[in-house]
One Martini backbone bead per residue (centre of mass of N, CA, C, O) as a GRO file, in nm:
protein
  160
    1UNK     BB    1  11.040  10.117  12.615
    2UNK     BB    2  11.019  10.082  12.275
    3UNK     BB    3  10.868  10.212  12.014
    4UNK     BB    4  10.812  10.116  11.734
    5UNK     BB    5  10.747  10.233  11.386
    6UNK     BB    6  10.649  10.191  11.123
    7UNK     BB    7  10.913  10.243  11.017
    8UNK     BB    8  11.092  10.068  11.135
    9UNK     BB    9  10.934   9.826  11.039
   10UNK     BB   10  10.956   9.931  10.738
   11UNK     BB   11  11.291   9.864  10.736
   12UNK     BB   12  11.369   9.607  10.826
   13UNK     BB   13  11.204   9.466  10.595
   14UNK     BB   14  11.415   9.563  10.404
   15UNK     BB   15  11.692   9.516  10.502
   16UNK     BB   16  11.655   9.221  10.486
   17UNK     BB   17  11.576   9.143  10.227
   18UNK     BB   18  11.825   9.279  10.073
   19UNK     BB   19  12.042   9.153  10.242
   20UNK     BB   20  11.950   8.829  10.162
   21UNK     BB   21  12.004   8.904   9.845
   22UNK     BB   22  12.345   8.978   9.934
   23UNK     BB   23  12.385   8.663  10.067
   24UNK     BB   24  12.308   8.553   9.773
   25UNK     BB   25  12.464   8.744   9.540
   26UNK     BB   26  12.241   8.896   9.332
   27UNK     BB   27  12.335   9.128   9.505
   28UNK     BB   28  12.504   9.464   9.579
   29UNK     BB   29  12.569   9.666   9.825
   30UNK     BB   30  12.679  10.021   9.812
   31UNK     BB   31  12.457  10.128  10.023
   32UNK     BB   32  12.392  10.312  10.323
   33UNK     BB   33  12.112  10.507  10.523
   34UNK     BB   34  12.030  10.683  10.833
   35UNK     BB   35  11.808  10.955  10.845
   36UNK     BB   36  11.769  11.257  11.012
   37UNK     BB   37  11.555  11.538  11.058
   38UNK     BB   38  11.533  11.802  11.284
   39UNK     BB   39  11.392  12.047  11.090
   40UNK     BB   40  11.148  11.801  10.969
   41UNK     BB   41  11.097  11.552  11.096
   42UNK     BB   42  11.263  11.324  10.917
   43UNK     BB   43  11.287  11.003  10.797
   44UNK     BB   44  11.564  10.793  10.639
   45UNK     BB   45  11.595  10.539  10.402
   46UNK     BB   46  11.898  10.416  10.240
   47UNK     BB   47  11.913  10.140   9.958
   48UNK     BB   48  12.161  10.023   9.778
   49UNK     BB   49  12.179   9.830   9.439
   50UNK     BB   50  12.269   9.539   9.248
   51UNK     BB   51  12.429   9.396   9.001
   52UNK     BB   52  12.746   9.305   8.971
   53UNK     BB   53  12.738   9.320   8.634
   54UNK     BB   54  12.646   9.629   8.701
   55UNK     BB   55  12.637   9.970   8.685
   56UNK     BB   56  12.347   9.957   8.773
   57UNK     BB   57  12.108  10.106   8.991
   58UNK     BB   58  11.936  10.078   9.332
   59UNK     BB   59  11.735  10.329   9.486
   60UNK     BB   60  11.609  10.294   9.818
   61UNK     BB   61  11.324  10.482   9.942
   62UNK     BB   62  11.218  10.572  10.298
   63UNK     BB   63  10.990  10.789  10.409
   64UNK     BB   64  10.892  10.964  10.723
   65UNK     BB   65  10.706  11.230  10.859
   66UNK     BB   66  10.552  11.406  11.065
   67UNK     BB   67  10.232  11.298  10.940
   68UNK     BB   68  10.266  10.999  11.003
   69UNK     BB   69  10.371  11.033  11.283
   70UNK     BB   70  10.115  11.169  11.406
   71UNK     BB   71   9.897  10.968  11.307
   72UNK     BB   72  10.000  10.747  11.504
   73UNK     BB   73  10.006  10.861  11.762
   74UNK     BB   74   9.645  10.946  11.719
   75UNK     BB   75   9.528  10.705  11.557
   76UNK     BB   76   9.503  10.794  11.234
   77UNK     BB   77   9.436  10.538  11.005
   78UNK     BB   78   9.172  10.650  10.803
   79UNK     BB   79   9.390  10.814  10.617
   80UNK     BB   80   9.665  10.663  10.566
   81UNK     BB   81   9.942  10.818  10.744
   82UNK     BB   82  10.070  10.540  10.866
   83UNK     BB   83  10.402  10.550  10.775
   84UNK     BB   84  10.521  10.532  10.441
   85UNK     BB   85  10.720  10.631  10.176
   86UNK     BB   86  10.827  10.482   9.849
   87UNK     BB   87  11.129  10.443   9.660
   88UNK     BB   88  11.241  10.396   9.355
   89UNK     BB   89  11.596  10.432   9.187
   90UNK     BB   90  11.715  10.490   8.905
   91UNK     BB   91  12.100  10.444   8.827
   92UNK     BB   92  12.295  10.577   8.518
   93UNK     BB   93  12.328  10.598   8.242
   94UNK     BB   94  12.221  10.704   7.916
   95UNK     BB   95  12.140  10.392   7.862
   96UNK     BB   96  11.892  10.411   7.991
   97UNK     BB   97  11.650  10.544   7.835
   98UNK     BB   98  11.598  10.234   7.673
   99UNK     BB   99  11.454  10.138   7.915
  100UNK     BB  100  11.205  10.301   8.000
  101UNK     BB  101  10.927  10.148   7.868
  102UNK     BB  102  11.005   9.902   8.023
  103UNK     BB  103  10.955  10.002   8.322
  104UNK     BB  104  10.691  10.112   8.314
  105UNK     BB  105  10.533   9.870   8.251
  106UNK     BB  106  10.612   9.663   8.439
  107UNK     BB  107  10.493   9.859   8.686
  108UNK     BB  108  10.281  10.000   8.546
  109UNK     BB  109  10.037  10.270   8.542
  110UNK     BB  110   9.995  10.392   8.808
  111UNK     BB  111  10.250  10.504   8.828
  112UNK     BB  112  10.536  10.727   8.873
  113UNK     BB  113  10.741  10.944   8.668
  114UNK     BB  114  11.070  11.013   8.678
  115UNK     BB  115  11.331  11.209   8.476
  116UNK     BB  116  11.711  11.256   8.547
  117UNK     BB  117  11.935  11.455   8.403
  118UNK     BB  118  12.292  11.470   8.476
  119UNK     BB  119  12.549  11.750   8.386
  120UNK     BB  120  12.900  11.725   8.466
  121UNK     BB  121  13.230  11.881   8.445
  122UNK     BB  122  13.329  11.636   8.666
  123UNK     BB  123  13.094  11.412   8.578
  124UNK     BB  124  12.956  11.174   8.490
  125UNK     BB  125  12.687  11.104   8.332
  126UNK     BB  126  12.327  11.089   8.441
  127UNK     BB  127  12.037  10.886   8.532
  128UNK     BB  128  11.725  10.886   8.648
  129UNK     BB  129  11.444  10.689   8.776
  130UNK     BB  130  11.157  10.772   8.962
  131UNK     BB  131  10.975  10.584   9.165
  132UNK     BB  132  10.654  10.618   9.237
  133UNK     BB  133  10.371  10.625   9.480
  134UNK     BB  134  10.011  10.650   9.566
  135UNK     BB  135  10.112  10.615   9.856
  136UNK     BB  136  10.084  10.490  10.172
  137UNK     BB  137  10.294  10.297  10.352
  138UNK     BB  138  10.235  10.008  10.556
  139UNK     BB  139  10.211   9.742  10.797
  140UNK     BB  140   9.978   9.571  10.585
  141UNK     BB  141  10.217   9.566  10.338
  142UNK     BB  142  10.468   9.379  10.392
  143UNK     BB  143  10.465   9.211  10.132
  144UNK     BB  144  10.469   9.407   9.930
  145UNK     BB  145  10.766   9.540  10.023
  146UNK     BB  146  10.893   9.232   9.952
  147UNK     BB  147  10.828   9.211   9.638
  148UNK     BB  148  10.932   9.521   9.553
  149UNK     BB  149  11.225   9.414   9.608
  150UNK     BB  150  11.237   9.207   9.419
  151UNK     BB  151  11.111   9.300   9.146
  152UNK     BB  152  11.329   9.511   9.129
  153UNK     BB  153  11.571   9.285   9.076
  154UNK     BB  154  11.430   9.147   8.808
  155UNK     BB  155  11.434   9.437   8.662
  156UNK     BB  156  11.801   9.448   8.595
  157UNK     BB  157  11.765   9.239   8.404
  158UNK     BB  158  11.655   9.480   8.166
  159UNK     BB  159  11.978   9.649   8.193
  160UNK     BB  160  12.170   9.455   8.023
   0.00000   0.00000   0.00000
């Protein structure tokens, strides 16, 4: 029988979450990425989504390392290493800029925030507002993964 990792778990109460809210019409998912990396063994959840009538959107990235799996592994859960990373990224026009420092507070001070401006002679310009937590999240986190992704959905209507 499979025992399935932190991150496993922490993946399906994401997509679940999610996809509930893309079944309730708030929301239109646009991607998901289910990705293994065996060069460097890391597990990546990647989905997209937005509000229908909005150009900008949220990629959410759930990402799991060798350190991670390890952690869980040998039973080390004292350094809060069992578990995975995750990120929101924003993503839109050059209009998204506008709305930095709305994103920035409702997130609270705590969080890391990097801004990237991408610009390209073949497709239009993008900026990413890349959302990091400064910590691991775990299986007793549960509660709060499905908050910060309800509340991700409800940052949405400040770009519009």
């Amino acid at each position: 029988m499979f025992d399935p990792t932190a991150f496993d778990n922490l993946k399906v109460v994401v997509e679940g979450e999610v996809y509930d809210f893309d079944l309730s019409g708030e929301i239109s998912i646009l991607d998901r990425k289910d990705l293994f990396d065996f060069a460097h063994y890391e597990r990546t959840y990647i989905i997209q989504y937005s509000r229908p009538d909005l150009s900008s959107s949220i990629i959410l990235e759930l990402k799991a390392d060798m350190g991670h799996f390890l952690a869980e592994r040998n039973g080390i859960r004292s350094k809060n290493k069992a578990g995975a990373a995750i990120r929101f990224i924003y993503s839109g026009k050059e209009e998204l800029h506008d709305h930095k420092d709305e994103l920035e507070a409702v997130w609270g001070p705590d969080k890391e925030w990097e801004w990237i401006d991408m610009h390209s002679s073949v497709h239009p310009s993008n900026v990413q507002g890349v959302l990091s937590f400064n910590r691991v999240i775990t299986e007793e986190m549960v509660d709060d993964v499905i908050h910060m992704v309800s509340f991700s959905i409800e940052t949405l209507d400040i770009l519009k």
